[in-house]
Structure formats: C-alpha cells, structure tokens
Z-matrix of the N, CA and C atoms (Angstrom, degrees):
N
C 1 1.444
C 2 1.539 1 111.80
N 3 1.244 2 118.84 1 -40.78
C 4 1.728 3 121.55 2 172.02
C 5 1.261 4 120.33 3 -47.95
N 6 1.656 5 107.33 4 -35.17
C 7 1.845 6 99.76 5 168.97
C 8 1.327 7 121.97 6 -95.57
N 9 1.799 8 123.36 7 10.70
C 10 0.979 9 80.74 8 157.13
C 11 1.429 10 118.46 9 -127.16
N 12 1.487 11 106.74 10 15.72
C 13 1.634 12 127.18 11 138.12
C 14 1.463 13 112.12 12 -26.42
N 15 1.319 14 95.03 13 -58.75
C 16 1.668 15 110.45 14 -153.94
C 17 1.765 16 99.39 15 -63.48
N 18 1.773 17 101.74 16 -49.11
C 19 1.639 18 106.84 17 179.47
C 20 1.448 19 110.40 18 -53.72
N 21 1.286 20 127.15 19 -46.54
C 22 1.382 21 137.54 20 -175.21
C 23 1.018 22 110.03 21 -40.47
N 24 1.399 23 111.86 22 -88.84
C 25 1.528 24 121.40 23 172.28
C 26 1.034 25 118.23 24 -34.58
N 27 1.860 26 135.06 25 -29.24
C 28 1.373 27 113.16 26 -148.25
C 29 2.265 28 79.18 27 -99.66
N 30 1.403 29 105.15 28 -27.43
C 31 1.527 30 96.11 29 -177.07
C 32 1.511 31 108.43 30 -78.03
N 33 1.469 32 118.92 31 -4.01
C 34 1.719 33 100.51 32 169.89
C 35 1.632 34 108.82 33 -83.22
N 36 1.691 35 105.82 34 -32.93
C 37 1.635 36 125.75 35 -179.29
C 38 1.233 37 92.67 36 -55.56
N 39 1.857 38 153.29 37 -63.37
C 40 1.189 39 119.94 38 -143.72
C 41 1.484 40 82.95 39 -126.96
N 42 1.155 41 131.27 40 67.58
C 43 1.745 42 126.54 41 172.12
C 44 1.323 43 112.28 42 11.01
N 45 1.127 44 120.17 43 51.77
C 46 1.784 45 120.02 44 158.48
C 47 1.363 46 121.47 45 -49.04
N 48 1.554 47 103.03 46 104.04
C 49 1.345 48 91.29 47 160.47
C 50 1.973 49 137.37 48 -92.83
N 51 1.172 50 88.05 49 -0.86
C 52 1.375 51 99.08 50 145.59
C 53 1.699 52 134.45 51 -143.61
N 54 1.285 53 116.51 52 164.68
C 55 1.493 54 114.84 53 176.78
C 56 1.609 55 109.33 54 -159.34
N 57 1.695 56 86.41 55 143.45
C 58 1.817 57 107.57 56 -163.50
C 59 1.234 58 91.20 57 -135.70
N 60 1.537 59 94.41 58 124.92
C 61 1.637 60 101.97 59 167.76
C 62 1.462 61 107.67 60 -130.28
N 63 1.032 62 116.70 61 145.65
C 64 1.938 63 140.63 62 175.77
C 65 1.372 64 122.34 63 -109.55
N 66 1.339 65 112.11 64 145.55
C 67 1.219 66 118.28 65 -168.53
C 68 1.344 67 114.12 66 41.31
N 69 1.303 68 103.39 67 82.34
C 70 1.598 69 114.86 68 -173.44
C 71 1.470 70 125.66 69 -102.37
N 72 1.837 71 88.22 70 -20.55
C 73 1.907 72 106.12 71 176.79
C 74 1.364 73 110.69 72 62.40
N 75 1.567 74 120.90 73 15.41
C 76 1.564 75 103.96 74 -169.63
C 77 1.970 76 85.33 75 -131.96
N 78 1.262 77 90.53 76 151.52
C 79 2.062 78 114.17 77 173.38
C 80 1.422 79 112.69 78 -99.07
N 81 1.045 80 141.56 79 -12.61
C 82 0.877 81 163.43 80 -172.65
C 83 2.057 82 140.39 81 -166.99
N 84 1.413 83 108.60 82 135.49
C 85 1.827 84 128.14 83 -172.44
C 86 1.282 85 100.95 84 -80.45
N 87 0.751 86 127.47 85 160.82
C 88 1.561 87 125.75 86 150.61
C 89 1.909 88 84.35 87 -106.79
N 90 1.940 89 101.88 88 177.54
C 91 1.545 90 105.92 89 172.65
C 92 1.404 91 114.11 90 -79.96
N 93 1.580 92 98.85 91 -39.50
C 94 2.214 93 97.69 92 169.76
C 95 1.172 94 125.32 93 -54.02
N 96 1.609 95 115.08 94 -48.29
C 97 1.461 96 130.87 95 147.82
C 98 1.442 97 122.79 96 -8.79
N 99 1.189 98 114.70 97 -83.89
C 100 0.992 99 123.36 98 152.80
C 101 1.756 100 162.06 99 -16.15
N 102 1.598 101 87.20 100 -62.82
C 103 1.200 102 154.25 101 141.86
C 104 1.213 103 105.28 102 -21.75
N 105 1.787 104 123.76 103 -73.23
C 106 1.343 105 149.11 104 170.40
C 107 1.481 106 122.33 105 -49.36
N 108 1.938 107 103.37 106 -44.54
C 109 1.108 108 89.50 107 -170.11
C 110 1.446 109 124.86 108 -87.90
N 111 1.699 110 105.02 109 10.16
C 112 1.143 111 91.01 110 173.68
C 113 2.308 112 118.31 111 -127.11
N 114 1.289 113 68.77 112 35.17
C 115 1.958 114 91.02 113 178.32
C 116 1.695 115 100.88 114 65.72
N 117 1.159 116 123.49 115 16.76
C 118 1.666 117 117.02 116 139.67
C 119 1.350 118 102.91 117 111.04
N 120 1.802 119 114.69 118 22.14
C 121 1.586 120 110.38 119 162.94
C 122 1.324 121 112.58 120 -103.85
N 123 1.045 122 104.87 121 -165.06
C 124 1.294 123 116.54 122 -152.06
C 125 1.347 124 95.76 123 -97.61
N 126 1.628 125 127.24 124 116.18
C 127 1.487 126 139.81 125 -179.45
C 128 1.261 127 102.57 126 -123.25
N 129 1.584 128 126.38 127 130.84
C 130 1.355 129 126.72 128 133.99
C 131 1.173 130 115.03 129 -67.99
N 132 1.562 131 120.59 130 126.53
C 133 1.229 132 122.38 131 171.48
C 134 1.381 133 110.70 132 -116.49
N 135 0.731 134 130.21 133 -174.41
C 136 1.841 135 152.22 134 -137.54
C 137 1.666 136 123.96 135 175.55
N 138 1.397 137 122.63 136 119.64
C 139 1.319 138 113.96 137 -165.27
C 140 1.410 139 105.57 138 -144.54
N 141 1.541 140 126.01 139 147.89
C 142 1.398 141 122.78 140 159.96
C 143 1.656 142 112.22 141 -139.35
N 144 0.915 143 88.53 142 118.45
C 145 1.932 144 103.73 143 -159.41
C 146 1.897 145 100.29 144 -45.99
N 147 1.349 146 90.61 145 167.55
C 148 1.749 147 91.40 146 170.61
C 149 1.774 148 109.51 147 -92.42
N 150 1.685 149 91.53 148 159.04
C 151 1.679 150 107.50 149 -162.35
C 152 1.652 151 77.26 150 -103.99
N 153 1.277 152 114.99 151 115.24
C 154 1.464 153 121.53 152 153.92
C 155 1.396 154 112.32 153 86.30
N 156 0.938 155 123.97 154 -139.11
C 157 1.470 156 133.41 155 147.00
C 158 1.467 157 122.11 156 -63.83
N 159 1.481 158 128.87 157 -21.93
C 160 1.169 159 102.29 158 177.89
C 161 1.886 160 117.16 159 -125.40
N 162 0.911 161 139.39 160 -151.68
C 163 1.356 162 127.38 161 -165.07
C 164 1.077 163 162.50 162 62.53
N 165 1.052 164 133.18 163 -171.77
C 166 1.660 165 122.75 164 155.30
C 167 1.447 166 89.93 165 105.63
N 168 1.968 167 108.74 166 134.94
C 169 1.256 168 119.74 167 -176.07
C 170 1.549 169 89.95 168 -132.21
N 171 1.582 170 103.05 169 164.72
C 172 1.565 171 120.32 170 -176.35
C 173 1.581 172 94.98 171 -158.43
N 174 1.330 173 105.50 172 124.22
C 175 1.406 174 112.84 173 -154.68
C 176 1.673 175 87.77 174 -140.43
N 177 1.527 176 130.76 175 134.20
C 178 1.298 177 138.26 176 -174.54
C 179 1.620 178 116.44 177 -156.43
N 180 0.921 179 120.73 178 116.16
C 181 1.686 180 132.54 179 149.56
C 182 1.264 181 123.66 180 -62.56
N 183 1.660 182 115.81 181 153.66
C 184 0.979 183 123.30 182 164.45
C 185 1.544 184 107.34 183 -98.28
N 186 1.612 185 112.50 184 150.60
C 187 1.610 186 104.15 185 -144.47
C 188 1.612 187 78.62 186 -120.12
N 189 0.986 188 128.57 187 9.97
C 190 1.752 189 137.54 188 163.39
C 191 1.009 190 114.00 189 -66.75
N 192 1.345 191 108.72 190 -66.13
C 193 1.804 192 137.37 191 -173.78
C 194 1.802 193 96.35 192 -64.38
N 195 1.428 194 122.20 193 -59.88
C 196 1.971 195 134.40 194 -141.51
C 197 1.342 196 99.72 195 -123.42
N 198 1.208 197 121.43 196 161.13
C 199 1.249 198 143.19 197 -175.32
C 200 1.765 199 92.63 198 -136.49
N 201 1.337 200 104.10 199 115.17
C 202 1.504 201 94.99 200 -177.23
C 203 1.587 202 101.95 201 -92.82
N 204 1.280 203 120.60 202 126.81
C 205 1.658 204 115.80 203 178.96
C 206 1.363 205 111.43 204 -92.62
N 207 1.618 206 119.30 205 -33.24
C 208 1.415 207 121.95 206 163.73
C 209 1.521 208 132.70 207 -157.55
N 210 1.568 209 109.87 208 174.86
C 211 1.293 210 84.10 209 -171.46
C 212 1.471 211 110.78 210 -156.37
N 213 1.759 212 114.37 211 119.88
C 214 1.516 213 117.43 212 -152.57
C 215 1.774 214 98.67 213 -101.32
N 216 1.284 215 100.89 214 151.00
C 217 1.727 216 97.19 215 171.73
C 218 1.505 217 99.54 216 -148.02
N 219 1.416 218 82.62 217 132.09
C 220 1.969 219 90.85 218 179.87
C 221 1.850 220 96.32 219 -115.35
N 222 1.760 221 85.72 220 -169.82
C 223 1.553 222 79.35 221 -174.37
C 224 1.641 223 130.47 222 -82.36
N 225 1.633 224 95.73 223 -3.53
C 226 1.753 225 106.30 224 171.94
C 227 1.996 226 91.93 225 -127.36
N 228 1.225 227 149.61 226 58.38
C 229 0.987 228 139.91 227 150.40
C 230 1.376 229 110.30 228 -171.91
N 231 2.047 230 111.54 229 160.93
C 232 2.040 231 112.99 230 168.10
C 233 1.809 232 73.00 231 -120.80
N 234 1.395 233 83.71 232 146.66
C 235 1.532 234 105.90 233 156.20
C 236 1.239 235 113.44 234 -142.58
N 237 1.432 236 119.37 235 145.70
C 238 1.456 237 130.04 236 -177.64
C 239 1.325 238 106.01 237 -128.02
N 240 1.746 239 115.20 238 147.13
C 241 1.359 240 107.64 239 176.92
C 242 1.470 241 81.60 240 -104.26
N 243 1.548 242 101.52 241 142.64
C 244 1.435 243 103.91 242 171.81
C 245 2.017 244 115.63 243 -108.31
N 246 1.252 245 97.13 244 -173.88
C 247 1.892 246 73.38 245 166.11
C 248 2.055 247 76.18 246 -168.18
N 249 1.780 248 89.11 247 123.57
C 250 1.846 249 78.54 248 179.08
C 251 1.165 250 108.51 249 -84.28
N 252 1.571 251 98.86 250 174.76
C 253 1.799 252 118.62 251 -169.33
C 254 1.226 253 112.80 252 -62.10
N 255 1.984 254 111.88 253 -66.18
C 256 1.305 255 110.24 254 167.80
C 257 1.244 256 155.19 255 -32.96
N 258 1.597 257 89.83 256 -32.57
C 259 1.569 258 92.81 257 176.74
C 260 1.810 259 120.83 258 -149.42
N 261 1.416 260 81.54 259 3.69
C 262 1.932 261 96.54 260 179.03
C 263 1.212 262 115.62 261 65.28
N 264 1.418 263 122.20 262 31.24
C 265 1.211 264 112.13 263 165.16
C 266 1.530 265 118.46 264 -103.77
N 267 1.432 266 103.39 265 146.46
C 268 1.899 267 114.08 266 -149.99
C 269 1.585 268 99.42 267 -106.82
N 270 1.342 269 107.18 268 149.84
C 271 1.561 270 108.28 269 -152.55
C 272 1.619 271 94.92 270 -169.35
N 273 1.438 272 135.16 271 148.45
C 274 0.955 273 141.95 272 -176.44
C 275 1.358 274 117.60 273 -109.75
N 276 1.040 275 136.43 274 151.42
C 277 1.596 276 140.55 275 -164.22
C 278 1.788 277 90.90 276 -156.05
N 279 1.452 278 89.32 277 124.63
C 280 1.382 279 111.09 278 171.24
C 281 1.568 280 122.58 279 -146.24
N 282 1.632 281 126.22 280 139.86
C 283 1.443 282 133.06 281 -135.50
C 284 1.752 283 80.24 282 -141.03
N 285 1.115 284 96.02 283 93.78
C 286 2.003 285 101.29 284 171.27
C 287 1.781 286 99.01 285 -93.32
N 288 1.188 287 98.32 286 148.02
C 289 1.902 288 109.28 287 143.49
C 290 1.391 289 105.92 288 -142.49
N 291 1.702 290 119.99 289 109.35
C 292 0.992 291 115.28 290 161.11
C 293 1.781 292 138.49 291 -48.17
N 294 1.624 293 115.87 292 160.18
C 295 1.263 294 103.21 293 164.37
C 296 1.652 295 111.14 294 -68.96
N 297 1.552 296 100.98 295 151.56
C 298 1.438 297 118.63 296 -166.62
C 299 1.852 298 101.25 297 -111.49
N 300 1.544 299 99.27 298 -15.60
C 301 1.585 300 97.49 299 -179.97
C 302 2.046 301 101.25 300 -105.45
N 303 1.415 302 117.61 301 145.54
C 304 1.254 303 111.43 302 -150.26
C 305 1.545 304 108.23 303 -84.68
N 306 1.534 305 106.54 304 -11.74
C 307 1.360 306 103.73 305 171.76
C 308 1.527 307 123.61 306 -86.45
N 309 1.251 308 135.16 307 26.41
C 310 1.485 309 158.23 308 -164.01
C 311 1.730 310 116.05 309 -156.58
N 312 1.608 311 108.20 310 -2.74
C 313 1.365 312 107.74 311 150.58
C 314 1.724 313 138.18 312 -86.18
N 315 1.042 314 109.83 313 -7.63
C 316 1.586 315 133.49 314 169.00
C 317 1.841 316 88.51 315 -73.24
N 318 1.334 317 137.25 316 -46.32
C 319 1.199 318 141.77 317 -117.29
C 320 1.764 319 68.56 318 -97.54
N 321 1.605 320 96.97 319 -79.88
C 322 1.614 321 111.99 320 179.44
C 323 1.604 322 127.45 321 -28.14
N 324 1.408 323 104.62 322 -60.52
C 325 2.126 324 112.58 323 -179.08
C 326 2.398 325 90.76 324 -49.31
N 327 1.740 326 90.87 325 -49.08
C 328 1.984 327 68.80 326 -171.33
C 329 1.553 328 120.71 327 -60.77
N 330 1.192 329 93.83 328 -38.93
C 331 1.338 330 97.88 329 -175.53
C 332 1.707 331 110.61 330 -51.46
N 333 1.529 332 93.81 331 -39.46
C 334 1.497 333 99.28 332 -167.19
C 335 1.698 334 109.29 333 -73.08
N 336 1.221 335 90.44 334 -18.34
C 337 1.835 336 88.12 335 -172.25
C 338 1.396 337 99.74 336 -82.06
N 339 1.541 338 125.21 337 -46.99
C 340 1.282 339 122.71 338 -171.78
C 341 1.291 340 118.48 339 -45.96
N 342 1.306 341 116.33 340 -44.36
C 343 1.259 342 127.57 341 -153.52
C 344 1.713 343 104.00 342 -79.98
N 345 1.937 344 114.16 343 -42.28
C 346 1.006 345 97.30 344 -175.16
C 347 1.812 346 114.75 345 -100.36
N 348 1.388 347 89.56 346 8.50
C 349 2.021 348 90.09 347 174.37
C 350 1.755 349 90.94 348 -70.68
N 351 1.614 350 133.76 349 -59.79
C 352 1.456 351 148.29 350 -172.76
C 353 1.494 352 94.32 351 -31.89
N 354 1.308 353 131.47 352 -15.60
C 355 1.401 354 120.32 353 -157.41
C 356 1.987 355 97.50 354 -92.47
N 357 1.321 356 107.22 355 174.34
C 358 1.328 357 109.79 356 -165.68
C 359 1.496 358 78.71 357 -162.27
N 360 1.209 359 150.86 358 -4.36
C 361 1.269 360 137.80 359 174.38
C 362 1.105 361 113.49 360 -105.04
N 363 1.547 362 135.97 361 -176.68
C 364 0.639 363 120.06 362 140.21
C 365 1.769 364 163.03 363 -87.16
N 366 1.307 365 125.33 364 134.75
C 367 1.608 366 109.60 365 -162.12
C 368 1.447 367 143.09 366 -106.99
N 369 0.787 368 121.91 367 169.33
C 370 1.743 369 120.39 368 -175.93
C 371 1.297 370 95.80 369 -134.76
N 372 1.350 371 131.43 370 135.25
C 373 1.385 372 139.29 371 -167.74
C 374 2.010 373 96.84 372 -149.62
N 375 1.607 374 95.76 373 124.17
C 376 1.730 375 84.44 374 167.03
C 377 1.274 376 106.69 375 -136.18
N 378 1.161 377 125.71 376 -154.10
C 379 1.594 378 131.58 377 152.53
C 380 1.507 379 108.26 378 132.87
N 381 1.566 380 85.77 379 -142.51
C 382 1.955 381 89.78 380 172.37
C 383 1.194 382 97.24 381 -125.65
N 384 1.516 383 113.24 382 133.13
C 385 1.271 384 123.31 383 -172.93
C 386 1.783 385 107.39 384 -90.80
N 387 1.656 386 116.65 385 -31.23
C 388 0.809 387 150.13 386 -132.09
C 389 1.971 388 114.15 387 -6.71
N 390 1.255 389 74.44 388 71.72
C 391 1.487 390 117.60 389 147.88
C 392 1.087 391 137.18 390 -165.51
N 393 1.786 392 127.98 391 134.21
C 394 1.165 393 145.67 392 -121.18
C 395 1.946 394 98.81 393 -116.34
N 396 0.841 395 141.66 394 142.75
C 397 1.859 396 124.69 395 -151.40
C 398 1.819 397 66.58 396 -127.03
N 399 0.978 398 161.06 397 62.18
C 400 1.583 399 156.19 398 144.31
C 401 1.279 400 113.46 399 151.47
N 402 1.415 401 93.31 400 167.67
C 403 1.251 402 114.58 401 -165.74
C 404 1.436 403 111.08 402 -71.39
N 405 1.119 404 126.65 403 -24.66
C 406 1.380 405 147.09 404 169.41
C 407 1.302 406 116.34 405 -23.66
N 408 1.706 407 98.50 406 -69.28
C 409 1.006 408 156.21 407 175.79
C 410 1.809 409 105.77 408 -33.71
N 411 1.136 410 112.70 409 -29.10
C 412 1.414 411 125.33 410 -172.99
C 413 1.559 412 104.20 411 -104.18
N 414 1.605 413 92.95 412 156.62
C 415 1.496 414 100.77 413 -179.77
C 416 1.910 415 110.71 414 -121.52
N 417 1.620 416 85.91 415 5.54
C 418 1.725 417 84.18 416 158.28
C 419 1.454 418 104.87 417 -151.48
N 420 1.513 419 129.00 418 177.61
C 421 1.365 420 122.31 419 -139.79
C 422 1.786 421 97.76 420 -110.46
N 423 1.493 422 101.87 421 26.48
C 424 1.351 423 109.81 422 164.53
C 425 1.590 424 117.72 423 -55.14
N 426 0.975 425 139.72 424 148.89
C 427 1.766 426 126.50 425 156.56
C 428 1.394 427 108.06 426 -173.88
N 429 1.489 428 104.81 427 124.80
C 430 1.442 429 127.48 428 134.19
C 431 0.626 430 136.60 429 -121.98
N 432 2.253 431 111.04 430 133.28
C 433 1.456 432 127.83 431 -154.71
C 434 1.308 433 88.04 432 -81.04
N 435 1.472 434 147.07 433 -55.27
C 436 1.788 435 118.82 434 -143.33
C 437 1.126 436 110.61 435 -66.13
N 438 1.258 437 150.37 436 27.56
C 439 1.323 438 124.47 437 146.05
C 440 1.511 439 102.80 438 -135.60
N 441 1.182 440 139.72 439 1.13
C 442 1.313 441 120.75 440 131.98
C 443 1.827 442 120.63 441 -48.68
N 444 1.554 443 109.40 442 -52.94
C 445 1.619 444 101.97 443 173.73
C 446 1.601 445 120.03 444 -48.62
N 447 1.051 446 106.21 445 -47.17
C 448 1.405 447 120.32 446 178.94
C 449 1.672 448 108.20 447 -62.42
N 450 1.094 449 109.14 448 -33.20
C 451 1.889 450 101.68 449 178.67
C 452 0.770 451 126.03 450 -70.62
N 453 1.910 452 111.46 451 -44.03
C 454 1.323 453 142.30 452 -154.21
C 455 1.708 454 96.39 453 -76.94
N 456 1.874 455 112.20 454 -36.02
C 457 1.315 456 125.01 455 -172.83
C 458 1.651 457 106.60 456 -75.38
N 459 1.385 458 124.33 457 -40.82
C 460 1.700 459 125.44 458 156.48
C 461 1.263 460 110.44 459 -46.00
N 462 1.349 461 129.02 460 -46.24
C 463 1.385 462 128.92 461 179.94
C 464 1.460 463 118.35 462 -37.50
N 465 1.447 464 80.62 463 -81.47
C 466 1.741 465 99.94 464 165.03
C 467 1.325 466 122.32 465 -32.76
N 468 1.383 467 104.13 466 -50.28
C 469 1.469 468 86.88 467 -172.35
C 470 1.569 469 134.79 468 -116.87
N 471 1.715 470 100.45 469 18.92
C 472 1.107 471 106.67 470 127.87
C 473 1.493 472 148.51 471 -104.70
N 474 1.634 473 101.92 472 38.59
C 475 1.090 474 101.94 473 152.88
C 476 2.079 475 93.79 474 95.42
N 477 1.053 476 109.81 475 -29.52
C 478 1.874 477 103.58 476 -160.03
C 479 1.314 478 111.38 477 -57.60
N 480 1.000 479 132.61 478 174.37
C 481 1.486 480 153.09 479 145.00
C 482 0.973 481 122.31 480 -110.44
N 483 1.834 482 138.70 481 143.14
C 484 1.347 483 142.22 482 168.96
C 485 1.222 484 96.09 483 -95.04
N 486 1.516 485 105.19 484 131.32
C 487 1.047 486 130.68 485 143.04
C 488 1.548 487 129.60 486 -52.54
N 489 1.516 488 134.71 487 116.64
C 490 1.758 489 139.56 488 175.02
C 491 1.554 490 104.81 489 -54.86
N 492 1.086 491 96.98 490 119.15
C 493 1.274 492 117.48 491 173.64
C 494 2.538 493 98.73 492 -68.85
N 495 1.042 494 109.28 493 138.66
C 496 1.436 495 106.09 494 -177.35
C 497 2.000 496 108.68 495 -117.84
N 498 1.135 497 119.80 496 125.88
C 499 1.308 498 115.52 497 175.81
C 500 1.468 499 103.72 498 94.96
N 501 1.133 500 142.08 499 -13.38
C 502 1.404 501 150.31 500 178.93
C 503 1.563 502 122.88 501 -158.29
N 504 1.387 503 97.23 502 171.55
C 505 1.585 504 123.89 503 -158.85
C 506 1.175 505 89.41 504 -96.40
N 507 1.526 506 132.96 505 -61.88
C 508 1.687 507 129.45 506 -152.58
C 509 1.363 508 98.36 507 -144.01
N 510 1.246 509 116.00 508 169.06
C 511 1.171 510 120.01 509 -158.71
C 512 1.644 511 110.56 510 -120.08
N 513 1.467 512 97.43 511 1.13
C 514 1.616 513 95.41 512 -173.94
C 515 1.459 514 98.33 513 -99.23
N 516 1.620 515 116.43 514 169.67
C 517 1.433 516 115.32 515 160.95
C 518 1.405 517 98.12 516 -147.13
N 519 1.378 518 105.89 517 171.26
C 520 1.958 519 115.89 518 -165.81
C 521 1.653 520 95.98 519 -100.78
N 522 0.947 521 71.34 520 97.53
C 523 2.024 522 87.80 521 168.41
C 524 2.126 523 96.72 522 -73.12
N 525 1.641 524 77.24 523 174.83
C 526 1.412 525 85.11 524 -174.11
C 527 1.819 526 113.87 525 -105.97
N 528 1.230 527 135.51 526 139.94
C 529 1.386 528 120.05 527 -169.86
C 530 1.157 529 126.11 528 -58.93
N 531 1.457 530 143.47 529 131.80
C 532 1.339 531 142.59 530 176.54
C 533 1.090 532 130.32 531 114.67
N 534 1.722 533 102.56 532 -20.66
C 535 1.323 534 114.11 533 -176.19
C 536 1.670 535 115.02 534 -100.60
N 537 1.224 536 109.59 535 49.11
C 538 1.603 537 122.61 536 -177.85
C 539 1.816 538 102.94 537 -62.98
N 540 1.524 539 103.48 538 133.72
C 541 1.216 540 89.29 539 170.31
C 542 2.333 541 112.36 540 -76.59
C-alpha cells in the first residue's frame, strides 16, 4: 500500500499527465487500483502483464490533458497515439521494458526498431531498456559491448536523443521484496 500511496501523492504533487510503470509483477488492475495511482482522475490506462517472473508494463494518460486515438502493444512495449486537448497536436508516447535475459534481446532492439522507424509522428519513448549504451553507465567494471553497440546503433538510427537525467546517476533504486505494486 506505501507505493502506491507514495505514486498517488507524488502524481497529484507534480500534475502528471502521464505515468509508466515496469516490472510491475501484476496480470491484472482492479478500477480503485488504478484509480489510486493516479490521485482519482480520470486515466486511460493500458497494460501487458509480466512473462514469467519478470515484466509487465502499465502505461496511463491523463484524459483531461489527451485524447487517446490508439493503442499498440507488442511483446516488450504500450504505445498510444495521443493528440492534446489544448491544441490537437498528435504525438506518440511509448512505455518499453526491455528483455533482461540476453537471448530475448535480439528479439526486443527488432521489435523496438520496427515499431519506432513505422512512426511518422512524433515520439517519446521511456522505460527500461535494460541495456546500458556505456561503460559509464555501470556501477561495476563488468562490460559487454554487443548489445550496448547494437543499441547505441538503433539509437542512431532512429534518429532519438536521450534525454539528462537531473539530480542523479541512474535511475533505478532497490525496492524492497514483496511489495510489488
């Protein structure tokens, strides 16, 4: 219950109009559920359960702000074309979690490329890629380049940019076991 207290509050605190969460461990929302995580407006949400032990994305708009026109789900991403209220301009929002096991990352970069070369709008893509584009990037002096080369080379050539992370190094933190939302 603390996380998704914690989500609530922090999406009424900074008016989110959207929220994507990964590795969620859950197959199913309830509507309060839901409901909760986003302090009690009105969200389209979007979900694709986790494969096994690991996964599962939950991807939601605020239906104040977006007009969701559609909405694609592959087997590592939700994407929505959105189009905002104010001013109707249409824009894509997409919620990846890469594969984390290495024989299902070849699977993931195509999928991932297909989906966002097909695009003609413009996009916003976040999540967990889980893959790391440098060595930097690591917090021990482990490293393998082929699928950093290979990511870093999707990058490129579709065109994206990363966004600077502000106030921190990484973006993950060690939750505690059990408490999956």
């Amino acid at each position: 219950m603390a996380k998704i207290n914690f989500l609530r509050d922090l999406s009424l605190e900074k008016d989110l109009d959207f929220i994507a969460l990964l590795e969620t461990h859950k197959g199913n929302y309830t509507h309060d559920m839901l409901n909760d995580f986003c302090g009690g407006r009105e969200f389209f949400w979007h979900w694709v359960p986790p494969r096994g032990r690991s996964g599962g994305i939950l991807l939601g708009v605020d239906l104040s702000v977006f007009v969701v026109e559609s909405t694609q789900v592959g087997d590592f991403f939700v994407k929505f074309i959105v189009k905002n209220k104010c001013d109707g301009f249409r824009w894509v929002l997409m919620a990846v979690y890469g594969a984390a096991q290495p024989e299902h990352k070849d699977s993931f970069l195509a999928e991932f490329v297909n989906t966002c070369s097909s695009e003609t709008l413009p996009l916003l893509v976040g999540g967990d890629f889980n893959i790391i584009r440098s060595p930097e990037e690591k917090n021990n002096d482990r490293f393998d380049s082929r699928w950093p080369l290979l990511f870093n080379a999707c990058i490129e050539t579709l065109n994206l940019r990363e966004l600077a992370l502000s106030g921190r190094r990484f973006t993950w933190a060690k939750l505690s076991r059990g408490t999956n939302l």
